[in-house]
C-alpha positions in Angstrom: -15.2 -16.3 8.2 -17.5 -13.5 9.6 -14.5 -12.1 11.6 -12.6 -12.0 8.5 -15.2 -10.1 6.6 -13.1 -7.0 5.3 -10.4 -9.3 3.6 -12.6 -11.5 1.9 -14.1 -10.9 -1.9 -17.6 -10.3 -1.7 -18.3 -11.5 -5.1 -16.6 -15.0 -4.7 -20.1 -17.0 -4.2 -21.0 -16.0 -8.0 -17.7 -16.6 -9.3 -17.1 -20.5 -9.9 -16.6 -22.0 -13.9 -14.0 -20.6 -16.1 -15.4 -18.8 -19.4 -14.6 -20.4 -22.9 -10.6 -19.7 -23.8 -12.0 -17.5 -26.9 -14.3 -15.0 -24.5 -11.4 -15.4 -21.9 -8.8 -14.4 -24.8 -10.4 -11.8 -26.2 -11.1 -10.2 -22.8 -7.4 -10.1 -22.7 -6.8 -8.5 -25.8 -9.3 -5.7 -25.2 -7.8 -5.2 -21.9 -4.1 -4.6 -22.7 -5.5 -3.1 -26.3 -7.1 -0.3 -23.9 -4.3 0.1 -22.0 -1.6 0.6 -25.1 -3.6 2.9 -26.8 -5.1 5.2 -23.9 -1.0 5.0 -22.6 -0.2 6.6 -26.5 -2.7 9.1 -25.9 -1.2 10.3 -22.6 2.1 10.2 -24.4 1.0 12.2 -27.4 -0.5 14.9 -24.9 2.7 14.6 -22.9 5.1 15.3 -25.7 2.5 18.2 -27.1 2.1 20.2 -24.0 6.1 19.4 -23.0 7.0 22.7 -22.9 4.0 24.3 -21.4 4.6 21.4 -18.3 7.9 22.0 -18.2 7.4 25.5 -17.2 5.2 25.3 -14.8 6.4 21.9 -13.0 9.7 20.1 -12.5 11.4 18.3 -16.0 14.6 17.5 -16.3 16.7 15.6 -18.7 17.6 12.0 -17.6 20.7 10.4 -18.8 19.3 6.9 -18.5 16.6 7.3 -21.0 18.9 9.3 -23.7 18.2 12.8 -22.3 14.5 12.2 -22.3 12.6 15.2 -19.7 11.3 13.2 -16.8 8.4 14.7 -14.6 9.7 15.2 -11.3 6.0 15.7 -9.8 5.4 12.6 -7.6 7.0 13.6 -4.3 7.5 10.2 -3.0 9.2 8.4 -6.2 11.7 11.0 -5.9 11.9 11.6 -2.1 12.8 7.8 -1.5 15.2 7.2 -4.9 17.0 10.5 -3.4 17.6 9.4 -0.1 18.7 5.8 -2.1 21.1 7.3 -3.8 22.3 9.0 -0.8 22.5 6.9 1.7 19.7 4.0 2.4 21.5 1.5 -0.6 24.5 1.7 1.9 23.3 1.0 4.6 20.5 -1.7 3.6 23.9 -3.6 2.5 25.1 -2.6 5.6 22.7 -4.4 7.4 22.6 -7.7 4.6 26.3 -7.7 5.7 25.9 -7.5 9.4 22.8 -10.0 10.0 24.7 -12.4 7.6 28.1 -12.0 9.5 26.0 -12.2 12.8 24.2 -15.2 11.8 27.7 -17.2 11.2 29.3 -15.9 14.1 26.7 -15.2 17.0 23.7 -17.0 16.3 21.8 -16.4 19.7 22.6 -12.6 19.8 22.0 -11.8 16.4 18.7 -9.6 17.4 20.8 -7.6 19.3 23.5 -7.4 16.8 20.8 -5.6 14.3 19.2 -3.6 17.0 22.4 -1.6 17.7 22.8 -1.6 13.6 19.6 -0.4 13.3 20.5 2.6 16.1 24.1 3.1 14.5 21.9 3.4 11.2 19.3 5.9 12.5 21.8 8.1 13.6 23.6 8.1 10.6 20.7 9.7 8.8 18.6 11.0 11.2 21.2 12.1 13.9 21.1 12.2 17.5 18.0 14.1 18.0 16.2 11.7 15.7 17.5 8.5 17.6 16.5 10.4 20.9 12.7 11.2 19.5 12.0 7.5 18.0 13.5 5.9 21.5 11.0 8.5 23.6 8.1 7.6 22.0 8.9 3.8 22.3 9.8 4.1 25.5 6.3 6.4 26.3 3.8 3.3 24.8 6.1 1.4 26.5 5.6 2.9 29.9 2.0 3.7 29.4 1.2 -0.5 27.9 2.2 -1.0 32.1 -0.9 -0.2 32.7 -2.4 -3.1 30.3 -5.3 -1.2 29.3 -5.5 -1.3 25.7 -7.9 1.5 25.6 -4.9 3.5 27.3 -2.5 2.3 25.1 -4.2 3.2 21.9 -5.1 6.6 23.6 -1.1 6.8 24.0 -0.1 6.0 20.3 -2.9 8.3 18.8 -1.4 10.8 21.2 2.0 10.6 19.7 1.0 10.6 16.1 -1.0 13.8 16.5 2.0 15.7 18.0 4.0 15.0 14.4 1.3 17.7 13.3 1.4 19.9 15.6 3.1 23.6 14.2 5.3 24.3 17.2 6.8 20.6 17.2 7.7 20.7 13.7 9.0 24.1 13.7 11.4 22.3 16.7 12.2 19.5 14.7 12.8 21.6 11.1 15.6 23.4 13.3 17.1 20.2 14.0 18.3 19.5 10.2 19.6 21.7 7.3 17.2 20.5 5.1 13.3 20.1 4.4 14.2 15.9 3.4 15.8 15.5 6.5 12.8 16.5 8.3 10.5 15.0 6.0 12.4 11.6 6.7 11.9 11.7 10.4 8.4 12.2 9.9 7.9 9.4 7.8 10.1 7.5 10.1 7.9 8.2 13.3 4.5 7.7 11.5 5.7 4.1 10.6 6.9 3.5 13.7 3.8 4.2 15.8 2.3 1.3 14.1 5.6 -0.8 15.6 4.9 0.0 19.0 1.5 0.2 19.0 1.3 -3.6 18.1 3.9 -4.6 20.4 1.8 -2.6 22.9 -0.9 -3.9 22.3 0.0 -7.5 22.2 1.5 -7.2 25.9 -1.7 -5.8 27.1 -3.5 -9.2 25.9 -0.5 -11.0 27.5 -0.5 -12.2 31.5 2.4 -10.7 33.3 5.2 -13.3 32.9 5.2 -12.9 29.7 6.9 -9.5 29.7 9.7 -10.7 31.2 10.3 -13.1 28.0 9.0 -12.1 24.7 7.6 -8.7 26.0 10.8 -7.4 27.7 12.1 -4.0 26.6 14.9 -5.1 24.5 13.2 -7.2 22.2 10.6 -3.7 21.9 14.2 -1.7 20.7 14.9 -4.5 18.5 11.4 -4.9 16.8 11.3 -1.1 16.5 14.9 -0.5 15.2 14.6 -3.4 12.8 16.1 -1.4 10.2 15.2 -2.9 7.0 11.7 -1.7 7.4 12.6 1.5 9.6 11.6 4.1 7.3 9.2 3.1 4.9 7.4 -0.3 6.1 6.4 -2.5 5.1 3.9 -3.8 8.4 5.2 -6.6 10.3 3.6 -7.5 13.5 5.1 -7.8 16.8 4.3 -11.9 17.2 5.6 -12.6 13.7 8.5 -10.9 14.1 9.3 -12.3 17.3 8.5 -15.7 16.5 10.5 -15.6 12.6 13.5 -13.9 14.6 13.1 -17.0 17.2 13.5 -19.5 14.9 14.8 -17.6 11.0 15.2 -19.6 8.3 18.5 -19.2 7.4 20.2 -19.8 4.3 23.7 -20.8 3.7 25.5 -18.1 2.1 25.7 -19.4 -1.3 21.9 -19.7 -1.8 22.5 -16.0 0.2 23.9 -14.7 -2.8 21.7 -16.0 -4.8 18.5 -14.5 -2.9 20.3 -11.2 -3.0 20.8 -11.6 -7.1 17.5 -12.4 -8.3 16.0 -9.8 -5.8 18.4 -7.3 -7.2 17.4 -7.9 -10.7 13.8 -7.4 -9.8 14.1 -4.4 -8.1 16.3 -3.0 -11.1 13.8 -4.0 -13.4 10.8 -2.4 -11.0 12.9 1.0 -11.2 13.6 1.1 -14.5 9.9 0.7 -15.2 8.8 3.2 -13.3 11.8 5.6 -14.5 10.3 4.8 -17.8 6.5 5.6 -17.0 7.9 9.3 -16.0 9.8 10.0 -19.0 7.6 8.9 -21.8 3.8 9.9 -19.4 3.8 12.8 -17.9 0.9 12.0 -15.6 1.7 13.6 -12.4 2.3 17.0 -13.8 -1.3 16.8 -15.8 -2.9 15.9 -12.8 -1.5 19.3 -11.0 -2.8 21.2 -14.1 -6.8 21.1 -14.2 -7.5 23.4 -17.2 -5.4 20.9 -19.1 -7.2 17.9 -17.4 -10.6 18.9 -18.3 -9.5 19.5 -21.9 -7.7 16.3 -23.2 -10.1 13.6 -24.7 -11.4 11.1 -22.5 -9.0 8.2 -23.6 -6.1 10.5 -22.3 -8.5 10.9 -19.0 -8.0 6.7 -19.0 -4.9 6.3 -19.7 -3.7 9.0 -17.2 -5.7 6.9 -14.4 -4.1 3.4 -15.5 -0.7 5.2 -15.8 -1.4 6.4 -12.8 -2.5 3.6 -10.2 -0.2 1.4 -12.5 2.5 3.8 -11.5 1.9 3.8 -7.8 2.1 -0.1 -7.9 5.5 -0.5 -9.6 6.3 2.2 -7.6 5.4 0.0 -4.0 6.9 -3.1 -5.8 10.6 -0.9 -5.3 9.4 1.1 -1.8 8.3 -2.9 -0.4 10.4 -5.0 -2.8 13.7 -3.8 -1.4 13.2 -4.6 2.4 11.3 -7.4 2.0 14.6 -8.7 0.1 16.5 -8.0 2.8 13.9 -9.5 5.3 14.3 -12.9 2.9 18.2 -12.6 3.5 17.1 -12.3 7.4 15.5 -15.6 7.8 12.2 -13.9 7.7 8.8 -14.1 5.8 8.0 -10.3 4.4 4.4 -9.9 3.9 3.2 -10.3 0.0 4.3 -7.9 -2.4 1.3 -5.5 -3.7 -0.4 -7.6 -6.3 -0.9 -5.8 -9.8 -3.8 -3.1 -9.8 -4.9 -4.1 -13.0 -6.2 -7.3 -11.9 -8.3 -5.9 -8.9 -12.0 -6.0 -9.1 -13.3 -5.2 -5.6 -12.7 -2.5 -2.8 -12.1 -5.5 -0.4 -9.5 -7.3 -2.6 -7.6 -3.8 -3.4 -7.6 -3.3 0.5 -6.0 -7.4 0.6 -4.1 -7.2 -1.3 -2.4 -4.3 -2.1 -0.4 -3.4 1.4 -0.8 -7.1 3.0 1.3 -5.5 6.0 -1.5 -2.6 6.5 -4.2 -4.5 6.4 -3.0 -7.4 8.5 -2.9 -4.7 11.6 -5.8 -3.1 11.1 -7.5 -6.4 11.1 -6.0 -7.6 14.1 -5.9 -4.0 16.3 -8.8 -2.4 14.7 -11.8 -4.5 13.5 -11.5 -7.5 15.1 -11.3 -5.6 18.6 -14.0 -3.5 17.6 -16.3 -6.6 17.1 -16.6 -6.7 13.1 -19.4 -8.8 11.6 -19.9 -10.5 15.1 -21.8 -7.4 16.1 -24.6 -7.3 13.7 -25.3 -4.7 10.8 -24.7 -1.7 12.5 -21.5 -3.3 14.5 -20.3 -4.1 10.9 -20.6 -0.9 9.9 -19.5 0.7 12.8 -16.3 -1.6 12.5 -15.3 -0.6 8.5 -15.8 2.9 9.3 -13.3 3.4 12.6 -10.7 1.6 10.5 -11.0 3.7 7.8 -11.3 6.7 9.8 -7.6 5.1 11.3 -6.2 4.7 8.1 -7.0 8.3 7.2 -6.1 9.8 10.7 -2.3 7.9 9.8 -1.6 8.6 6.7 -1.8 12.5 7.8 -5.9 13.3 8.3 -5.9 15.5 5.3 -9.4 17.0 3.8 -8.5 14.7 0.6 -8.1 11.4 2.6 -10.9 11.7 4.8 -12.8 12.2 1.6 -11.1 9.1 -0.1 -11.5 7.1 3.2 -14.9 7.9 3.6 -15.6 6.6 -0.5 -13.5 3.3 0.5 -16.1 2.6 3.2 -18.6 3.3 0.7 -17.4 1.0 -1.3 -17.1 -1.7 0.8 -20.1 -0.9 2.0 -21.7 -1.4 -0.5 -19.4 -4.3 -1.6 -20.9 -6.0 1.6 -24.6 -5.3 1.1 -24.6 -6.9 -2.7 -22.6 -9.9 -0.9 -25.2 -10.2 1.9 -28.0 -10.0 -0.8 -26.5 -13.0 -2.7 -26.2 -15.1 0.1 -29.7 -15.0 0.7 -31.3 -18.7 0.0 -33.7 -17.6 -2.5 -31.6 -15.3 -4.7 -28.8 -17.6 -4.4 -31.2 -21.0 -5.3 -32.9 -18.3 -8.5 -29.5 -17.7 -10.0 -28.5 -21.3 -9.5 -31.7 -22.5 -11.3 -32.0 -19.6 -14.1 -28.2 -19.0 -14.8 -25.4 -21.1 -16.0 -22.4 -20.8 -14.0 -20.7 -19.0 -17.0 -24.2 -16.3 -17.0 -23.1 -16.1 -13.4 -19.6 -15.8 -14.0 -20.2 -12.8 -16.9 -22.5 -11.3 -14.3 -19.9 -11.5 -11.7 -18.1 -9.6 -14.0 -20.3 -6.5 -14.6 -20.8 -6.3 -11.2 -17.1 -6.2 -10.9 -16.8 -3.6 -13.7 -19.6 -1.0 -11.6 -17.4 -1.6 -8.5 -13.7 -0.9 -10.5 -14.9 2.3 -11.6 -15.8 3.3 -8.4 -12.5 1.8 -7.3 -10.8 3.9 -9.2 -12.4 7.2 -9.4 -11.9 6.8 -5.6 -8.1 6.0 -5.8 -7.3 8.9 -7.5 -8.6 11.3 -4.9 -5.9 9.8 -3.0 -3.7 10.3 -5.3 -4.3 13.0 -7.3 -6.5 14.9 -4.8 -10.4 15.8 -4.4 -10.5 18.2 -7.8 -8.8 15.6 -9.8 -12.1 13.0 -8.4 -14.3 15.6 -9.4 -13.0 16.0 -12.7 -12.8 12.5 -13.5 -16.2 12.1 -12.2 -18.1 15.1 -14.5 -16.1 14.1 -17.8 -16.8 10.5 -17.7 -20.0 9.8 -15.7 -21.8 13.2 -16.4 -21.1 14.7 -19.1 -19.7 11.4 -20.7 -23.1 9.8 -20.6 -24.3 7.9 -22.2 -21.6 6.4 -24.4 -18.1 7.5 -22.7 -19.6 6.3 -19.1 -20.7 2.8 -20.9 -17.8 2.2 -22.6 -15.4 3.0 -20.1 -18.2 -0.1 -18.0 -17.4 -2.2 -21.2 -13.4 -2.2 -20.9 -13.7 -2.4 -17.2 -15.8 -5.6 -17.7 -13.0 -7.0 -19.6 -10.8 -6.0 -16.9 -13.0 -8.0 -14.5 -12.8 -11.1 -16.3 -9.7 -11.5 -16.7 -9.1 -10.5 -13.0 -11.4 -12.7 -11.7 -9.8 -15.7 -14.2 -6.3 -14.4 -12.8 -7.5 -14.3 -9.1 -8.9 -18.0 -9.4 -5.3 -19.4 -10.9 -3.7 -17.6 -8.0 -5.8 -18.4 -5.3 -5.5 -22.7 -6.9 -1.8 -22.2 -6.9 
């Protein structure tokens, strides 16, 4: 349990009988209430300040949505349904087709089989330069894991992630394509592929030597890293469960195949047509990219534009994750949990869960376990959170706005973990046993809860929205707002919490 620290809730020791069905009902209604009426006020705003947006950002009619304008603002959403459309949909049924074929027809090689697909398949996208770069860096943490040092070996793979940002490099690699996306793919590409071979890296380090000629061989490096369901995007797999589910899949026979592949498809359509509505009918990206307007809309627009906003990022990961993980299913293979909904996350620690399972299941097992965790005292507790966060940030491109937003995580959880530690103490624990119900300790789970979602989310949109957006958010509603804004925005959040902490219960039971 204490090695586990960073995934577990910290509130779960004050969290134990289920409220009355009325408290528990209404809860609910003020929850989704909030969120329907703060989503009409970003529409409203949307449709009033169309034109003005339209000017200054990216709107276009879309066809699907009877010639609605759709904000074109988020980056990602339209970097990854671009390339799709293109050419990933192709050649993610390319692969479905290949491994299924493969599985029928040459069990025992079917690794292989996918490997050169997943080659054949980088090429096709990425050309010959880009095969060339992912297979050098492999083969460099390759060479340099010989040594089985994992200090070296983590040296090695930070090495390689920092050249992606180095000027001359890029300028190198930009000449390589005719477009900006076919660069910007590569990049992506490589930055999700350092976590590949940095776990298979690191797991032969821990390994004796006749173990690399087995499990640890080159080849079955190639064909973790040019698995190519999860090539571009993720999600996480490690190196020993993807060796030991390609060991022994579970396969399916190809009629329950097909049916796999058409509930998963129906999903997914579902998942993108959501999204492709939340852009037509919210305009949120393009308000976040224009602060006059952001500090002048009322402060249920403010809320609605962060729920539209972290909601949107969620359906958006259920389409980026939901798609390989399908294929993964029609591999034999366990993907790692979808993102579970953000509206029913009450704590740093169970956003970090179970939002990107795959992400935190490495840094758990390369990063804070190694460093010691909660084994180490306090201070090697602390000392733990932050180098993974620092990690985290360093990855996702060590921009000024994420080391701010990492450094609020850790903050967070923290501070998460100090309120945890205070609980657990016998006499606090034995006072709110004897003074409190367990449904007074349930409601005060939940404003507890409702301090730490704020936070949560005030945090999560200096990720997202950048460090001016954060400080925005934070003047309007906890400044200026105070009193009565920055208390009632507590109030809905505390409905929030107990209904997530009712939903977390039922799911964690089932």
């Amino acid at each position: 349990m204490d090695t586990q620290r960073l995934s577990t809730s910290h509130w779960e020791p004050v969290a134990s009988a289920m409220l009355p069905r009325w408290e528990l009902a209404l809860c609910l209604l003020a929850s989704l209430g909030f969120h329907f009426y703060s989503f009409y006020e970003v529409y409203k705003v949307s449709r009033e300040h169309e034109e003005e947006l339209g000017q200054e950002f990216e709107l276009e009619r879309d066809a699907l949505f009877g010639g609605m304008k759709k904000d074109l603002t988020d980056f990602e959403w339209n970097f990854w349904l671009g390339w799709g459309r293109r050419r990933l949909a192709w050649l993610f049924l390319g692969h479905a087709a290949v491994s299924q074929l493969a599985g029928l027809l040459a069990k025992k090689h079917r690794p292989w089989i996918l490997m050169v697909y997943g080659v054949w398949a980088c090429w096709c996208v990425l050309g010959a330069p880009g095969v060339v770069t992912v297979f050098l860096h492999t083969t460099i943490a390759f060479c340099v894991a010989q040594f089985r040092s994992v200090l070296l070996s983590w040296l090695c793979s930070l090495l390689l992630l920092s050249t992606l940002r180095l000027q001359s490099v890029e300028e190198v690699k930009r000449r390589w394509y005719e477009t900006e996306n076919e660069y910007y793919l590569l990049q992506f590409t490589l930055t999700v592929r350092c976590l590949y071979y940095t776990s298979f890296c690191l797991e032969l380090c821990r390994r004796s030597p006749p173990a690399q000629r087995t499990a640890y061989a080159f080849p079955w490096l190639l064909a973790y890293v040019f698995y190519y369901p999860v090539f571009h995007n993720g999600p996480i797999i490690t190196f020993p469960e993807f060796f030991k589910q390609m060991q022994q899949p579970e396969l399916s026979s190809p009629k329950h195949s097909l049916g796999i592949l058409a509930k998963g498809l129906g999903r997914l359509l579902c998942w993108w047509w959501l999204a492709e509505l939340m852009v037509c009918l919210m305009y949120m990206h393009a308000l976040y990219n224009s602060i006059p307007l952001l500090e002048s809309v009322s402060c249920w627009t403010l809320g609605g534009l962060a729920l539209a906003q972290v909601l949107f990022f969620y359906v958006k990961y259920l389409v980026l994750f939901g798609a390989p993980a399908l294929l993964m299913r029609l591999d034999g293979l366990t993907p790692p949990p979808l993102p579970r909904c953000v509206s029913t996350m009450f704590s740093f620690t169970g956003m970090w869960r179970y939002f990107d399972v795959g992400l935190h299941n490495f840094l758990i097992r390369y990063v804070y376990i190694p460093l010691g965790g909660s084994q180490r005292g306090l201070l090697g507790t602390l000392l733990s959170t932050a180098m993974t966060f620092a990690f985290v940030s360093y990855w996702h491109g060590s921009y000024e706005d994420l080391w701010c937003w990492a450094a609020l995580n850790w903050l967070g959880v923290t501070v998460e973990s100090g309120v945890q530690r205070l609980l657990e103490r016998p006499c606090v624990r034995e006072s709110l046993t004897r003074y409190l119900s367990p449904q007074a300790r349930r409601r005060m789970h939940a404003l507890l809860a409702s301090c730490s979602t704020s936070m949560l989310i005030l945090f999560n949109l200096v990720f997202l929205g950048g460090i001016q957006v954060g400080k925005t958010y934070w003047y309007r509603l906890f400044l200026q707002g105070w009193p009565w804004v920055t208390l009632s925005v507590l109030g809905f959040l505390y409905c929030y919490s107990i209904v997530g902490i009712a939903w977390a219960q039922t799911y964690t039971i089932l």
